[in-house]
C-alpha positions in Angstrom: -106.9 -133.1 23.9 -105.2 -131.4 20.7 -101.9 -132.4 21.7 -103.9 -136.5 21.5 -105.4 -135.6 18.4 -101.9 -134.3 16.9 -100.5 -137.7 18.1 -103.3 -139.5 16.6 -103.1 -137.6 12.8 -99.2 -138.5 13.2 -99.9 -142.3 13.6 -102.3 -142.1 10.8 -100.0 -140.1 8.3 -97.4 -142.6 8.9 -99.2 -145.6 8.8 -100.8 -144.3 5.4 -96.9 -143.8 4.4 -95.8 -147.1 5.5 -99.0 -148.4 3.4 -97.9 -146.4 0.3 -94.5 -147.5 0.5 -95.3 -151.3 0.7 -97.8 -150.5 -2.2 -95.2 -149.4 -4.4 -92.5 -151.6 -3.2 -95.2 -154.3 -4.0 -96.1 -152.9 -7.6 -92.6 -152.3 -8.6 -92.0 -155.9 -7.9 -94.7 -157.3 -9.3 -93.4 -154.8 -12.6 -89.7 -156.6 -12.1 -91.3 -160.2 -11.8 -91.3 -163.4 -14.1 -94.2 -163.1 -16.1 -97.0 -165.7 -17.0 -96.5 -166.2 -20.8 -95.5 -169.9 -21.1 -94.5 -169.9 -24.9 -92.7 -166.6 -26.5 -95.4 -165.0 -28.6 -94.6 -162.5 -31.5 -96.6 -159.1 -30.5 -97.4 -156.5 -32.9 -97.7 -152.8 -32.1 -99.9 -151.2 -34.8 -98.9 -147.4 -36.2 -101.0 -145.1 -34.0 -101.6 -147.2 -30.9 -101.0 -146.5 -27.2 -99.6 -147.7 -23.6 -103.3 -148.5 -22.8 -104.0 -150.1 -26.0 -101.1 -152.3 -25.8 -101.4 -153.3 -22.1 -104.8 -154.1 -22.4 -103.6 -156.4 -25.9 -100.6 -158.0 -23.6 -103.3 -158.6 -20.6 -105.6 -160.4 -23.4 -102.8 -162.5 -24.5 -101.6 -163.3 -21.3 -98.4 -161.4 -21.5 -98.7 -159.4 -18.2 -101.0 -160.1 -14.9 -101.5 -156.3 -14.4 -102.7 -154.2 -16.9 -102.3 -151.3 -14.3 -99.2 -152.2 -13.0 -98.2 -152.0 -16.6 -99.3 -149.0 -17.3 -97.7 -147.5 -14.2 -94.6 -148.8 -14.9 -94.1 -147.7 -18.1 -95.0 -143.9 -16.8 -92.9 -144.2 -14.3 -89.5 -145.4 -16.2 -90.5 -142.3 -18.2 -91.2 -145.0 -21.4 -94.7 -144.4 -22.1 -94.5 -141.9 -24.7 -91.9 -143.9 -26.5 -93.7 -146.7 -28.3 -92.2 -148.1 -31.3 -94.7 -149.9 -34.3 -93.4 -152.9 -34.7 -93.2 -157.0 -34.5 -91.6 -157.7 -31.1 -90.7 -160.9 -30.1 -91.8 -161.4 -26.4 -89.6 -164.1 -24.7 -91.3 -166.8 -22.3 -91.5 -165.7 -18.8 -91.0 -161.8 -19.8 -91.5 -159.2 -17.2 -93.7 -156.0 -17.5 -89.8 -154.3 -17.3 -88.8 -156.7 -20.0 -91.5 -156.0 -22.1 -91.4 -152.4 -21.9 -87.6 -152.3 -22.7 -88.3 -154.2 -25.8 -91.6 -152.1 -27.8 -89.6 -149.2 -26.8 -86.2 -149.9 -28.1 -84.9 -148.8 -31.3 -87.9 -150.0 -32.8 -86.6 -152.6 -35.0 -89.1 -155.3 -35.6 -87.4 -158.4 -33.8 -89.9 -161.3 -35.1 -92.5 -161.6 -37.7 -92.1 -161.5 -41.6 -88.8 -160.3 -43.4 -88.2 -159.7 -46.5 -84.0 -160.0 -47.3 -82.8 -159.3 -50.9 -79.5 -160.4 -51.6 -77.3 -159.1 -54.5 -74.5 -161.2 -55.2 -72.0 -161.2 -57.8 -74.0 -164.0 -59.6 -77.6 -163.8 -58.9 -80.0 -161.5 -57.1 -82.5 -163.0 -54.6 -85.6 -162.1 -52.5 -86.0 -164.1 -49.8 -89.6 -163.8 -47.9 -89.5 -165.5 -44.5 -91.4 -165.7 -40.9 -90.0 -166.0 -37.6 -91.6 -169.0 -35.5 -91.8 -167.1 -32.3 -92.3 -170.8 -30.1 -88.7 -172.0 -31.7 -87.3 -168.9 -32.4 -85.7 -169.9 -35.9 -87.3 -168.5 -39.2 -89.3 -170.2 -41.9 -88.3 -169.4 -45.8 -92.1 -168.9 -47.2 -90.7 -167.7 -50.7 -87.8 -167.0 -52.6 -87.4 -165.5 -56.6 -85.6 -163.3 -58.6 -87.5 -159.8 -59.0 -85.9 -159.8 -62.5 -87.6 -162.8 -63.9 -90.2 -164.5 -61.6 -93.7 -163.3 -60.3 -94.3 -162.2 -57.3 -95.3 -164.9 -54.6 -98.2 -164.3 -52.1 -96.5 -164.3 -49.1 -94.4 -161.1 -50.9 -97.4 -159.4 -51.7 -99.0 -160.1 -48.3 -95.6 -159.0 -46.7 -95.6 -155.8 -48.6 -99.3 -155.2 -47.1 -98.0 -155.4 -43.1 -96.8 -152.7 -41.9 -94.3 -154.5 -39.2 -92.6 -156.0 -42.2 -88.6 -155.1 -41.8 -87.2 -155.0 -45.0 -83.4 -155.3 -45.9 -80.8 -155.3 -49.0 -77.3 -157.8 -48.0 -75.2 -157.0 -50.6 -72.1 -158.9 -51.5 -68.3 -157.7 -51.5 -67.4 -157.5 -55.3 -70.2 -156.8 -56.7 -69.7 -153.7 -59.6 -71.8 -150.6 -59.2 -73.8 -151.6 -62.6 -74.9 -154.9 -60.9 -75.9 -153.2 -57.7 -78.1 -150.3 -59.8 -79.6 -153.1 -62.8 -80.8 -154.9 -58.9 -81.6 -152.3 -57.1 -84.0 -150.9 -60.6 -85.7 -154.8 -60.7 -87.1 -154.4 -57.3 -90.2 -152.8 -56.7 -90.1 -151.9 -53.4 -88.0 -149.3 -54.1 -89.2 -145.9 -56.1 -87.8 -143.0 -58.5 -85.2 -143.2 -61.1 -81.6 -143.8 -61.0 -79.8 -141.2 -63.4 -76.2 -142.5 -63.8 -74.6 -145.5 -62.6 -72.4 -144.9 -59.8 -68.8 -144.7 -60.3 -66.6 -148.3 -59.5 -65.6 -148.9 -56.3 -67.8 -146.2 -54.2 -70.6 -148.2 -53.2 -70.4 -150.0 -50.1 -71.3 -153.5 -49.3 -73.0 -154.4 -46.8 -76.5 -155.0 -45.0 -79.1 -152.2 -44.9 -82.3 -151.9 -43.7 -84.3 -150.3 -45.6 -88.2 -149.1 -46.1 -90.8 -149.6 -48.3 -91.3 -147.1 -50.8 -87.5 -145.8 -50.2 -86.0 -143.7 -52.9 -83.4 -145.9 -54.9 -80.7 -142.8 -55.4 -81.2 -141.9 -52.1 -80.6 -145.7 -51.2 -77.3 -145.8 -53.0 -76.0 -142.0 -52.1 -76.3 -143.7 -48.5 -73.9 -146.5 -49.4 -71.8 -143.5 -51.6 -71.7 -141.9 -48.0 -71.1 -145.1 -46.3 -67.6 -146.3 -48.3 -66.6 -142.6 -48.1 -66.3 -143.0 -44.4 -64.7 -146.3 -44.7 -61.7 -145.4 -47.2 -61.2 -142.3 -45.2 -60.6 -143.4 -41.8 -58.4 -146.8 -43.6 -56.5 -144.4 -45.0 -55.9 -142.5 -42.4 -54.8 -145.7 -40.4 -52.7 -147.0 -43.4 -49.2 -147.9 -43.0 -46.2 -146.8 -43.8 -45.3 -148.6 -46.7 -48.3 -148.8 -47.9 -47.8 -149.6 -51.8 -50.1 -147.1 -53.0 -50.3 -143.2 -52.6 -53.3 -142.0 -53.0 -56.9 -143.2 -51.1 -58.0 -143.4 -55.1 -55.3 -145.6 -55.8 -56.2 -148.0 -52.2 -59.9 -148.6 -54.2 -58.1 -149.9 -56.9 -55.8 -152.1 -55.1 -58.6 -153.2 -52.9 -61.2 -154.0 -55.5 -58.6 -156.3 -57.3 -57.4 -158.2 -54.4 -61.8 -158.4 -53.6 -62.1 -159.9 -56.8 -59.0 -162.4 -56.5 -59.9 -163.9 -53.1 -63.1 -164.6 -51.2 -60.8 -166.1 -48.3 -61.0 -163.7 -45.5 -57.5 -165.1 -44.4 -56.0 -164.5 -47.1 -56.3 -161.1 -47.8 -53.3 -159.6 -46.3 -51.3 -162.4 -48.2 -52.7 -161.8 -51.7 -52.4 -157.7 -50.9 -48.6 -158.8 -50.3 -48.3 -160.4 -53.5 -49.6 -157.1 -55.3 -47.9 -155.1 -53.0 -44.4 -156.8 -53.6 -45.4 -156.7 -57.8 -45.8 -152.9 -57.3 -42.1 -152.1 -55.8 -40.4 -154.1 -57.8 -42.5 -152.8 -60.8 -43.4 -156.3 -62.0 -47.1 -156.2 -63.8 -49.8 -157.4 -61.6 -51.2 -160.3 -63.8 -54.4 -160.9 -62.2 -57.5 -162.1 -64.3 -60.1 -160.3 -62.9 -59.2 -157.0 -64.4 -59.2 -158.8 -68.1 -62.3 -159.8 -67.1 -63.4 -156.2 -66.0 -61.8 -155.1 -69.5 -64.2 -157.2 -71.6 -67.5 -156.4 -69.7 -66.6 -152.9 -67.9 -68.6 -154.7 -65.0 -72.3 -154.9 -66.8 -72.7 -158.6 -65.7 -70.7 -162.0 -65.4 -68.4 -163.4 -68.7 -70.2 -166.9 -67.7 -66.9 -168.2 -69.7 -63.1 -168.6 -69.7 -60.9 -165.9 -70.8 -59.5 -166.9 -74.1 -55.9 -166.0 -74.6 -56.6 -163.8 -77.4 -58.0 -161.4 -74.5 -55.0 -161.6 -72.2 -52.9 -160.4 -75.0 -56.1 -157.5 -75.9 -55.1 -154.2 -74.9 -57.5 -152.2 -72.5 -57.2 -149.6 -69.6 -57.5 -152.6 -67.1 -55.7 -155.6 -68.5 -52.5 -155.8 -65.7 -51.0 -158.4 -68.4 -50.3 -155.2 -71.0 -50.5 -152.6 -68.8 -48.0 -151.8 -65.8 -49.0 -150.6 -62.2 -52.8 -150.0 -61.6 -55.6 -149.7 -64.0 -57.4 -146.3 -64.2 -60.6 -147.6 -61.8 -61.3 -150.0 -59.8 -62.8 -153.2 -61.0 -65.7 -153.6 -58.2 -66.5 -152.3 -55.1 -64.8 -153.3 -51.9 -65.1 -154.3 -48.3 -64.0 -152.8 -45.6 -61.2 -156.4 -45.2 -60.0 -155.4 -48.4 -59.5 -151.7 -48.3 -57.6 -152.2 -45.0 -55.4 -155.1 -46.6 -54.7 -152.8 -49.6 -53.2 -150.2 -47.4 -51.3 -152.9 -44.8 -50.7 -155.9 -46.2 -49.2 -158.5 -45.2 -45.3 -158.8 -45.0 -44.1 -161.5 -47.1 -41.5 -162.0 -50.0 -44.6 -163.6 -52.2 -44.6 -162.9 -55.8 -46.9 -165.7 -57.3 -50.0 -167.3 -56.2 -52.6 -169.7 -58.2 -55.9 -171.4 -56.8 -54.7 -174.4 -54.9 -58.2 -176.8 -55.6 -59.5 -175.9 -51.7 -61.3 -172.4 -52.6 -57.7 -170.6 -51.5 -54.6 -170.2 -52.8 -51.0 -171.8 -53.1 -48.3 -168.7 -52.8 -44.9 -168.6 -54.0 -41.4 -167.0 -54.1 -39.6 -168.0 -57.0 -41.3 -168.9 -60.5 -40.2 -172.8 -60.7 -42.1 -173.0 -57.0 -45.4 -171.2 -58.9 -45.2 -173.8 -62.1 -45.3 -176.4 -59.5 -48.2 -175.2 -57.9 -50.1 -174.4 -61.4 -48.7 -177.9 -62.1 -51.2 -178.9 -59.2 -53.7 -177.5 -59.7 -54.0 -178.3 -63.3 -54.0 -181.9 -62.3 -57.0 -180.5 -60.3 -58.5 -179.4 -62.8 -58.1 -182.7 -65.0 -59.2 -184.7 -62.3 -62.2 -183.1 -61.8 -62.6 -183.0 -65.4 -63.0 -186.9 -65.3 -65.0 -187.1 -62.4 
């Protein structure tokens, strides 16, 4: 009789096994499956909340078919205790797996309201705008200068949601003064900004930031951030590069920044100075008059007169040999490495050839025929 009833507990135990096993092999597939959402859906995890909070939400908005299966799922991939706040963009179709993977991430907000401010050589730019999570492509609901306009609605009500993502883009170019006089116009930012940074160690380039983030702290990170950069270009300079110092590669680099927004062209117009500097022929470029007249605190908005190309300063390359003493802007990365391996070429000359790029040359009677060009350019458009 026992050794029946030992038989019979064995049957059981193994049945109950089989039972659990198909149970799970069930629920993980049911986790791995296509969801039911028809239409993506932007889903917002509020500060504070939790896997039952949220999988009850999905459940409601017909995200997920399971709100236990969810759950379980999310335990069980170890996930659970790694919920992001956030706007997530759940795609149609979404698995439980899918959806877990994405309010779990790195946490960056993937749809709803952005605000981008762009500082540009020229202008400066908040841009407020919403991501239509059915077409996936965003909506501009505002856009105004900090320094001049009032502050739209849809700004205000942006600043008010906490799954707002927030960034700064700004432009290669730009001179530390501009990047400060934008960076103290915009009020999500906060504290003071003691001194300007010195030219050429702030990094362009786009950063998320938060609200309420400290402005020196902001641009110590970008200070940080073009350290890196001139560092490792140096260290993966060549040669012959024309300069010898990393100091004197920010110089180099900030001119040829300011001389061409071509990314193509780079290398060639870093040949041209690089070709000037061996053969000690001055650098002529414009930009560093330019820099000369306003030490970078804004635009000229006109032409240089040639009473300033004769004017002496620390950064006019038409009285002065080799380098200026700073750099007139702040770099790329493109330009930093062109500064320190440029292109190989015999160049000498080059003058804006009417298309946004340049027309290079060897000798000087092939550079007056290219400024010969592009003067008829200029009279042509002139007349237009």
């Amino acid at each position: 009789m026992w050794r029946n009833l030992a038989s019979n507990v064995l049957t059981l135990m193994i049945v109950a096994l089989v039972v659990a096993f198909g149970g799970l092999t069930w629920a993980q597939r049911q986790y791995e499956a296509v969801g039911p959402l028809n239409d993506a859906i932007c889903f917002q995890v509020t500060p504070g909340s939790n896997m039952r909070r949220v999988a009850s939400s999905l459940s409601e908005k017909g995200a997920i078919a399971n709100a236990t299966i969810y759950r379980l799922g999310a335990d069980y991939s170890e996930k659970a205790n790694d919920l992001k706040a956030g706007s997530f963009l759940i795609q149609e179709g979404a698995s439980m797996a899918q959806i877990v993977d994405e309010i779990t991430g790195d946490g960056v907000s993937t749809c709803g309201t952005e605000v981008i401010y762009r500082i540009s050589v020229n202008s400066k730019t908040v841009r407020v705008r919403e991501l239509d999570a059915s077409t996936q492509e965003f909506e501009i609901t505002a856009e105004f200068d900090p320094a001049a306009d009032e502050r739209p609605m849809s700004y205000v009500s942006a600043l008010d949601d906490v799954a707002t993502r927030y960034r700064v883009v700004i432009a290669e170019g730009v001179t530390s003064w501009q990047v400060v006089d934008a960076i103290r116009a915009f009020d999500l930012f906060e504290g003071e900004v003691a001194d300007v940074p010195a030219e050429g160690t702030l990094a362009p380039d786009g950063y998320e930031v938060r609200l309420g983030q400290d402005r020196a702290e902001f641009l110590n990170s970008m200070v940080a951030i073009q350290s890196i950069r001139l560092t490792e270009a140096w260290e993966n300079r060549a040669e012959d590069a024309p300069v010898d110092t990393p100091e004197e590669a920010l110089i180099l680099a900030s001119i040829i920044e300011k001389e061409t927004s071509v990314p193509d062209e780079r290398g060639v117009v870093a040949s041209v100075f690089a070709n000037r500097l061996r053969q000690g022929i001055r650098l002529q470029t414009d930009p560093t008059v330019i820099y000369g007249i306003t030490r970078g605190e804004g635009v000229l908005g006109r032409g240089i007169r040639q009473s300033e190309l004769r004017r002496e300063t620390p950064w006019n390359t038409y009285v002065i040999s080799g380098l200026p003493p700073t750099p007139i802007a702040n770099p790329g990365l493109a330009s930093i490495q062109a500064a320190l391996d440029p292109d190989d070429t015999d160049y000498i000359f080059f003058v804006a050839d009417g298309t946004g790029g340049h027309a290079f040359a060897v000798t000087l009677a092939e550079h007056n025929a290219n400024v010969a060009q592009w003067r008829k350019i200029e009279a042509e458009r002139v007349n237009q």
